[in-house]
C-alpha positions in Angstrom: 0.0 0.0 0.0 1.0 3.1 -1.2 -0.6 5.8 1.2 0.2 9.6 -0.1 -1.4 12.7 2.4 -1.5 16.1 1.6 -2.1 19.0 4.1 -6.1 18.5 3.4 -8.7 18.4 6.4 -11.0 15.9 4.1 -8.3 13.4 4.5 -9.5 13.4 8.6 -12.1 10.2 9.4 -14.4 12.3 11.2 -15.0 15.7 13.4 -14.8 13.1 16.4 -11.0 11.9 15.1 -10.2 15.5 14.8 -11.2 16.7 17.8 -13.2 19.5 16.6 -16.6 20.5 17.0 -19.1 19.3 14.7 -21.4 21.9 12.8 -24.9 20.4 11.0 -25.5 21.2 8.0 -28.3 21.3 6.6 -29.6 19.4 3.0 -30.1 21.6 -0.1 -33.3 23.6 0.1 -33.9 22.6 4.6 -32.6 24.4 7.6 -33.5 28.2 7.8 -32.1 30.6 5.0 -29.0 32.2 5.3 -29.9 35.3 2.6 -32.6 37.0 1.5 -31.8 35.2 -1.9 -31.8 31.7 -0.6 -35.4 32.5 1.3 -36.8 33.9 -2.3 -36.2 30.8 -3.6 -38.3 28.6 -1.2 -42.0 28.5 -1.4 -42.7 29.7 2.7 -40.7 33.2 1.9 -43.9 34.8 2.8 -44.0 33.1 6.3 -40.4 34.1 7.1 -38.6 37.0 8.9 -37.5 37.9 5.8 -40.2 39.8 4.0 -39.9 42.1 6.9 -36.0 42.4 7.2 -36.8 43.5 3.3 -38.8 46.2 4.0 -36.2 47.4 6.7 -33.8 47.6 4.4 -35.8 49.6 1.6 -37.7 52.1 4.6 -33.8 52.7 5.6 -32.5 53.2 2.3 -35.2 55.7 1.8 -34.6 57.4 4.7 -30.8 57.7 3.6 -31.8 58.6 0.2 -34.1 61.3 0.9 -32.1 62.7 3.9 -28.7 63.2 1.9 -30.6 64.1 -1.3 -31.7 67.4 0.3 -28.1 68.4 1.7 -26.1 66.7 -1.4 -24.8 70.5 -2.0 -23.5 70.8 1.5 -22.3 67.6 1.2 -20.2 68.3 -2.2 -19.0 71.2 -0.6 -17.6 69.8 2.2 -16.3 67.2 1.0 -13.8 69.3 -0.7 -12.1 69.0 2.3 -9.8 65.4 2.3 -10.1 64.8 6.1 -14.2 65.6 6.2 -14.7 63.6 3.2 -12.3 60.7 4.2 -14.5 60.5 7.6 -18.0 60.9 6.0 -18.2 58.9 3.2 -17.2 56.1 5.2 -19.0 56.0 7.8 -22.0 56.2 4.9 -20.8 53.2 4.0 -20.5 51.5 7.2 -24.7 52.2 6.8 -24.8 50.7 4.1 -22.8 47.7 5.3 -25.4 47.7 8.1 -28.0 47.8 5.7 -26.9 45.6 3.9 -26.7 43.1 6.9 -29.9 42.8 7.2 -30.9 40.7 4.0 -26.9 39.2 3.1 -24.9 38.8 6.8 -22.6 36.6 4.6 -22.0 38.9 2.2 -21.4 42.0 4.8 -19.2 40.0 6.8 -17.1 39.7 3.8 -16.7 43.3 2.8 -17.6 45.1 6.4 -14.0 44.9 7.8 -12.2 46.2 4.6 -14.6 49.4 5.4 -14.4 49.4 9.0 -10.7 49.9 9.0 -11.2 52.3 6.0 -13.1 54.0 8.4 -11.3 53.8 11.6 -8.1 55.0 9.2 -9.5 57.8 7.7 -8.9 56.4 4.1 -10.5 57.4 0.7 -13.0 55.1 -0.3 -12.7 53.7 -4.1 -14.2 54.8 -7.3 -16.8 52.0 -6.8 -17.6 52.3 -3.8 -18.1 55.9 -4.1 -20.3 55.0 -7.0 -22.9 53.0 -4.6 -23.2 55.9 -2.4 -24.4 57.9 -5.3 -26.6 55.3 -6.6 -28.1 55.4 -3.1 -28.1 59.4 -3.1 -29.7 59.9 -6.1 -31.4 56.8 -8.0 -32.7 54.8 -4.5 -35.7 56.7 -3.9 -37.3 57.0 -7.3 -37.1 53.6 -8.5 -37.8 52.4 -4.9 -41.3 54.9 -5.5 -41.6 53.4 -9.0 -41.2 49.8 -7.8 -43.8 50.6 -5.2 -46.3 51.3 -7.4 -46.3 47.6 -9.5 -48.3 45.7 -6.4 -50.3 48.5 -6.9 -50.8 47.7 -10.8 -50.9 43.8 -9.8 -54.0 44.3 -7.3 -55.8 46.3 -10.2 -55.8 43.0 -12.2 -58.2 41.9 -9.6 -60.8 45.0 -9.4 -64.2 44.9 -10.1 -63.9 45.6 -13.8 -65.0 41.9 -15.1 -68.0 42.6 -13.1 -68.9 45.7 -14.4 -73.0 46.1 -15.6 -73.8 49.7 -15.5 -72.9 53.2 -17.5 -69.9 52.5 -19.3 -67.2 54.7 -18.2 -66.9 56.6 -22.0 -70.6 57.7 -21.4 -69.3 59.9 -18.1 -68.5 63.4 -18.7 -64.7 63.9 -19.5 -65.1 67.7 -18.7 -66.3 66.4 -15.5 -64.1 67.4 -12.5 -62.0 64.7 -10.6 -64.7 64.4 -7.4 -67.3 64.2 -10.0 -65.5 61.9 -12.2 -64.4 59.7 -9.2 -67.9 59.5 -8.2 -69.4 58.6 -11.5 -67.0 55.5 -11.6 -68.2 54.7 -8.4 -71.7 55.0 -9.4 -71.0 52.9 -12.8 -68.7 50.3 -11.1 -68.9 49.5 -7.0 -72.5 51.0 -6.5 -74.1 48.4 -8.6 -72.1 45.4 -7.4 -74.0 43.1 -4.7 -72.4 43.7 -1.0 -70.9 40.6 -0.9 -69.5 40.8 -3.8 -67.1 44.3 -2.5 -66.4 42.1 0.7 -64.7 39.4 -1.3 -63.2 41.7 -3.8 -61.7 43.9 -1.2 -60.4 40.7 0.8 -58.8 39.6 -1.9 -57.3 42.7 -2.9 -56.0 43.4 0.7 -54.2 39.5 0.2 -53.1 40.3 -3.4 -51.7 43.5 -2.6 -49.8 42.4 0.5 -48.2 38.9 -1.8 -47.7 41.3 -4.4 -45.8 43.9 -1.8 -43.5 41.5 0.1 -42.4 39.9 -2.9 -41.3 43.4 -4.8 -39.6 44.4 -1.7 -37.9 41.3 -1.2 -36.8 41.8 -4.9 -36.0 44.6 -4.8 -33.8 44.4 -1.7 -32.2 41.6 -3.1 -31.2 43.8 -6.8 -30.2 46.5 -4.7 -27.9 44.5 -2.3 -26.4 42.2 -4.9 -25.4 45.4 -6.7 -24.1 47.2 -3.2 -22.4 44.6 -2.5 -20.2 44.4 -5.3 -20.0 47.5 -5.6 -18.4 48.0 -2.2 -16.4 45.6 -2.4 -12.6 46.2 -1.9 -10.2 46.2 -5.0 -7.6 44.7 -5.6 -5.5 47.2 -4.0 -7.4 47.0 -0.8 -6.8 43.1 -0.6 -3.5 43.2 -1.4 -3.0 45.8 1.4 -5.3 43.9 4.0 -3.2 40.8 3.4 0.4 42.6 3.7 -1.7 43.8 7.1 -1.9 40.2 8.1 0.7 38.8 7.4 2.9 41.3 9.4 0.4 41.1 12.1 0.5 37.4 12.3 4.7 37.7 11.9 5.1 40.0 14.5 2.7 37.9 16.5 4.6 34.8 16.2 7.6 36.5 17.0 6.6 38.3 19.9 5.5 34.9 21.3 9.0 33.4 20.1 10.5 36.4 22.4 8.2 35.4 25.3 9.3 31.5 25.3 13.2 32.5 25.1 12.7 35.0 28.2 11.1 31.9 30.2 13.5 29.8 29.1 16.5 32.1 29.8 15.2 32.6 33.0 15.0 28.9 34.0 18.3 28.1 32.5 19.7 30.9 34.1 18.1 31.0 37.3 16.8 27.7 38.4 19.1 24.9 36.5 21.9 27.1 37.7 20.9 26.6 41.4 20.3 23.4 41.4 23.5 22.7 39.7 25.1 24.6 43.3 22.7 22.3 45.0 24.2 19.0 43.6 27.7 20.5 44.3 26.8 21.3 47.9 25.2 17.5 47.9 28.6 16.0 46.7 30.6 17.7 49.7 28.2 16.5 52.4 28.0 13.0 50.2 32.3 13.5 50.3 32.4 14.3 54.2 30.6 11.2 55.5 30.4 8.9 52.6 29.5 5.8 54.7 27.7 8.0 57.7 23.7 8.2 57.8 24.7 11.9 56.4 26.4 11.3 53.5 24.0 8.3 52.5 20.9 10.6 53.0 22.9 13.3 50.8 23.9 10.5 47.9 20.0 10.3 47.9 18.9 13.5 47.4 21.6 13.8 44.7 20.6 11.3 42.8 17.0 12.5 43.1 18.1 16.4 42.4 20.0 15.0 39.0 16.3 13.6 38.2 15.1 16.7 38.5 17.4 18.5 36.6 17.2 16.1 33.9 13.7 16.9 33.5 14.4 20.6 34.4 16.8 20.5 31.1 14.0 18.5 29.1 11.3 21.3 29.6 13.8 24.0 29.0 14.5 22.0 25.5 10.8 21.9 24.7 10.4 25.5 25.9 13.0 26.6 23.0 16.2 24.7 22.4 19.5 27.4 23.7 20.9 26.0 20.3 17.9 27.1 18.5 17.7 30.8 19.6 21.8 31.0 19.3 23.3 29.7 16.4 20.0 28.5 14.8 18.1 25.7 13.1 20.9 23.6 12.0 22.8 23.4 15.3 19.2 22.7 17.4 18.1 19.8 14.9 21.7 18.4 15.9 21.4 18.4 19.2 17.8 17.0 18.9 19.4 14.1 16.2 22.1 12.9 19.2 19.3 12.7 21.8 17.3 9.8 19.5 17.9 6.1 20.3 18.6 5.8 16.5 21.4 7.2 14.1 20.0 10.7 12.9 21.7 12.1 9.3 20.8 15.7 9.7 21.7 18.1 6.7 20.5 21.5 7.3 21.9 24.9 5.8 23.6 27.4 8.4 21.5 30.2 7.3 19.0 32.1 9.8 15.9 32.8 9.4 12.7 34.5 11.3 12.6 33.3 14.6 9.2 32.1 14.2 9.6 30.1 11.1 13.3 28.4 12.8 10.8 27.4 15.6 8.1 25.8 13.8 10.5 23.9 11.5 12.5 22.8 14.4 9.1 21.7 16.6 8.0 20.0 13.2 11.0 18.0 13.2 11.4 17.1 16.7 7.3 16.1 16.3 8.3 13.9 13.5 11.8 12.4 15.1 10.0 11.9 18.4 7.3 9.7 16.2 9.6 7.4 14.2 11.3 6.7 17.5 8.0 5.5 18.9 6.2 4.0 16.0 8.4 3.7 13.2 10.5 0.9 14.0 13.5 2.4 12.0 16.8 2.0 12.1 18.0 5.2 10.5 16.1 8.8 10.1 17.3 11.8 7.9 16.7 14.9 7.8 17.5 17.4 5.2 16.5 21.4 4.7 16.7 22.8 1.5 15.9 26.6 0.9 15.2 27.6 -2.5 15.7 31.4 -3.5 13.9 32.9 -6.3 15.6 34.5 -9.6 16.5 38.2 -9.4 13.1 39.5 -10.1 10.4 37.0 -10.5 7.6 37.5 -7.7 9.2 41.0 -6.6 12.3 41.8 -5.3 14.5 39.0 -4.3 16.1 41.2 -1.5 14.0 43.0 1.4 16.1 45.6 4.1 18.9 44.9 5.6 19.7 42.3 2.7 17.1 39.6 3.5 16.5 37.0 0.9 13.2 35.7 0.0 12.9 31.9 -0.1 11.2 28.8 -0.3 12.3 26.2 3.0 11.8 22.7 2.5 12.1 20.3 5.3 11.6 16.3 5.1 12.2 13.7 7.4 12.3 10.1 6.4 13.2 7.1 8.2 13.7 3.5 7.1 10.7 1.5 9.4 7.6 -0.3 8.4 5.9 2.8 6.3 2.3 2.1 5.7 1.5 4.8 8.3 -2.5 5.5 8.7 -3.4 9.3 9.7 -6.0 8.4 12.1 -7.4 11.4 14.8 -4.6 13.2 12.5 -1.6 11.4 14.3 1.2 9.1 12.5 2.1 6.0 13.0 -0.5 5.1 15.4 -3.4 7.0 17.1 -1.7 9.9 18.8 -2.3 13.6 17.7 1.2 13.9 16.3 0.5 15.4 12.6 -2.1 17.5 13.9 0.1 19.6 16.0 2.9 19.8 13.3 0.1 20.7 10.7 -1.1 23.7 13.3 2.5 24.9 13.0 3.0 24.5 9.6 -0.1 26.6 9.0 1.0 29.4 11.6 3.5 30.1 8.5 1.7 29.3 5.5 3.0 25.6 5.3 1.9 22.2 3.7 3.0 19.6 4.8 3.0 16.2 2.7 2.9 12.4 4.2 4.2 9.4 2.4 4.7 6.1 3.7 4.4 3.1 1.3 4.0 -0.2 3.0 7.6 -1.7 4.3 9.6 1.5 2.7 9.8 3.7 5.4 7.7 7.2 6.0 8.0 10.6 4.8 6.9 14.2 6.0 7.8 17.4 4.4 7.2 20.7 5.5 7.0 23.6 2.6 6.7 27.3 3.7 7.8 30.3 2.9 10.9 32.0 4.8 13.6 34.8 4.6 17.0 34.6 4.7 18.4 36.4 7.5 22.5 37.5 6.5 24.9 37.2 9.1 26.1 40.2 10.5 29.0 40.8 8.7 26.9 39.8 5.4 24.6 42.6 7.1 27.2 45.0 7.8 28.1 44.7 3.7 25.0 44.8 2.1 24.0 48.1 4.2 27.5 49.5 2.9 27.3 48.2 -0.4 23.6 50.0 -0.2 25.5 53.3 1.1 27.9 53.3 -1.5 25.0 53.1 -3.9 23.3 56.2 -2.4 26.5 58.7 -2.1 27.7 60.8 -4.8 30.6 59.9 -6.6 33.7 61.9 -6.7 32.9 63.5 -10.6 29.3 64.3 -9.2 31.0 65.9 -6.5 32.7 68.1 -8.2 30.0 68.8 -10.7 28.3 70.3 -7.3 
């Protein structure tokens, strides 16, 4: 058996082997509509909240409409004025977000926090999005009025016309005024209709009319949404910004928790190992003075059992963040982690640094993956190799960021040589535990796959692939910045042209 994994959660057996809670989800057409659209599209819309929420929207895109409609000139004018405008327009379209949210929470949720930090930033909203607000200023109430009036049109289908047996209505006097023409129809059309007749016309009028109404607004909400919605939508530009936003945000995150695990674990190899190391030194000398004695018996105890402890002191420090990792690096921690494992380790890592967070997620990945062929594997021999691929002078932006950091590409694969035909089950390896799963959480911290072979009796492979930087040495970083200096002072001809 040939068993190949990718970093996929549909490769998990179930929401119970995960560990995760399960969300039900409904069958196509049951369950209670997310959108206005979806509820359209089911035969009970009329019996839903939705209808309603409909109307909401429309009465408060009216109110909008008709409310900045009679100051637009104010408005323009002010505008003029980049910090005004950059604060009013969008907060109008936080509104219309809100609005929006009523009928389509999806599809607010999706473009509300682009506009609430355009907002809380003071930015200038898009060319589309200043579009929409001008749809809503000046074309939202008069096809919203127009709209209004075809369950209006609809209902007259069902009038009293068909019934009509009296003065046609040609015969009444067209210089007539409009009382006296209203009440010649009356007299021609209602007056001579039986009683009962009016009660079950005007019943199902009142029914038509409200179908009729409920449906056009929902319509209608839904056209004018669909159309906000894109049309607020961020551009490109926006993404590309939001996800620069992230990604530093979730870097600087990482790394500010990197920091906070090296200052614990500085402070326990410097404080508390050290005394106890003082403390086994003070238990040799009593252990030295009565070696046979009560004394230096009870002392070779507590030694032995202080050693324990400092064992296991050293052990959490390790797992805390590796001294080697945080000094000289990935390649010198995965060494020290290769000696500690009861089987022969080849380790072939590059010297280069990288982030801090990305060392200590590739590090944890392999000491997740070493840890499980030691249990599970069987194997007599592991490897592990790093490769970081650089891209060409460039291709996907510049190859070099400040200070001379390269952009790369860090593979990292572990293999060993044991049984292979490992099953991911409760996403572990080899076995049942919950191995992959944490070193698939760190490989997605950094944007990571990671890839699982194991073919039956040919040993097992994981492979971490994430992106990284290259972090120079310092005197690589003391040359780039004066190589960049050089590039940036005059030369001695343009000198003397000054």
């Amino acid at each position: 058996m040939n068993t190949t994994y990718t970093n996929d959660t549909s490769l998990y057996d179930g929401a119970e082997a995960r560990g995760t809670r399960t969300v039900a989800k409904h069958p196509e057409g049951r369950g209670p509509a997310a959108t206005l659209g979806e509820a359209l599209r089911r035969p009970g819309y009329l019996f839903t909240k939705w209808p309603w929420l409909a109307l909401g929207n429309i009465i408060v895109g009216l109110a909008l409409s008709s409310v900045l409609g009679s100051v637009i000139l104010p408005l323009l004018v002010i505008s003029l004025v980049p910090q005004i405008r950059n604060l009013l327009w969008p907060a109008l379209l936080r509104v219309e977000v809100w609005r929006l949210r009523l009928i389509d929470r999806p599809g607010a949720d999706a473009i509300g926090p682009p506009i609430d930090r355009l907002a809380d930033e003071g930015g200038t909203p898009t060319f589309s999005q200043f579009a929409h607000l001008a749809l809503v200023i000046f074309l939202l109430f008069p096809f919203t009025v127009g709209v209004a009036f075809l369950p209006v049109m609809f209902t007259m289908l069902f009038s009293p016309w068909p019934f009509f047996d009296g003065t046609p209505v040609e015969a009444l006097d067209p210089n007539a005024t409009d009382a006296e023409f209203g009440q010649g129809v009356y007299d021609a059309v209602i007056a001579p209709l039986p009683t009962w007749m009016l009660v079950v016309w005007m019943v199902v009028a009142v029914v038509v009319f409200a179908i009729a109404l409920l449906y056009s607004a929902g319509l209608w909400a839904w056209a004018t949404g669909r159309l906000g919605r894109t049309l607020m939508a961020p551009d490109e530009e926006q993404l590309r910004a939001d996800v620069d936003r992230l990604e530093s945000s979730r870097a600087d995150v990482l790394d500010a928790a990197a920091m906070e695990r090296a200052r614990i674990e500085g402070a326990l190899h410097d404080g508390v190992q050290h005394r106890l190391v003082a403390l086994t030194m003070k238990l040799g000398m009593a252990e030295a003075e009565d070696p046979e004695g009560p004394t230096g018996k009870l002392a070779a105890e507590v030694h032995g059992d202080v050693d324990e402890v400092l064992a296991d002191l050293r052990r959490v420090i390790r797992n805390i963040q590796p001294r080697a990792l945080s000094e000289h690096g990935l390649r010198a921690a995965v060494a020290d982690l290769a000696a500690e494992m009861p089987m022969p380790v080849d380790v072939d890592v590059p010297s280069v640094r990288m982030p801090r967070h990305i060392e200590e997620a590739a590090f944890f990945f392999a000491s997740e993956a070493l840890s499980n062929v030691a249990k599970h594997s069987g194997a007599s021999r592991a490897t592990v190799v790093a490769a970081i691929d650089e891209p060409a002078e460039g291709a996907d932006g510049p190859a070099a960021g400040a200070g001379g950091e390269r952009r790369g590409t860090l593979t990292l694969t572990i293999a060993d040589d044991g049984r292979g035909g490992a099953v991911e089950r409760a996403a572990g390896l080899h076995g049942s535990g919950h191995g992959l799963r944490g070193m698939r959480q760190r490989a997605a911290g950094v944007d990571g796959t990671v890839t699982v072979t194991s073919p039956d009796g040919r040993g097992t492979t994981v492979t971490l692939i994430c992106p990284t930087r290259i972090i120079p040495a310092a005197a690589d970083r003391a040359t780039v910045q004066a190589d960049a200096a050089n590039d940036t002072a005059p030369t001695p001809e343009e000198d003397s042209r000054r």
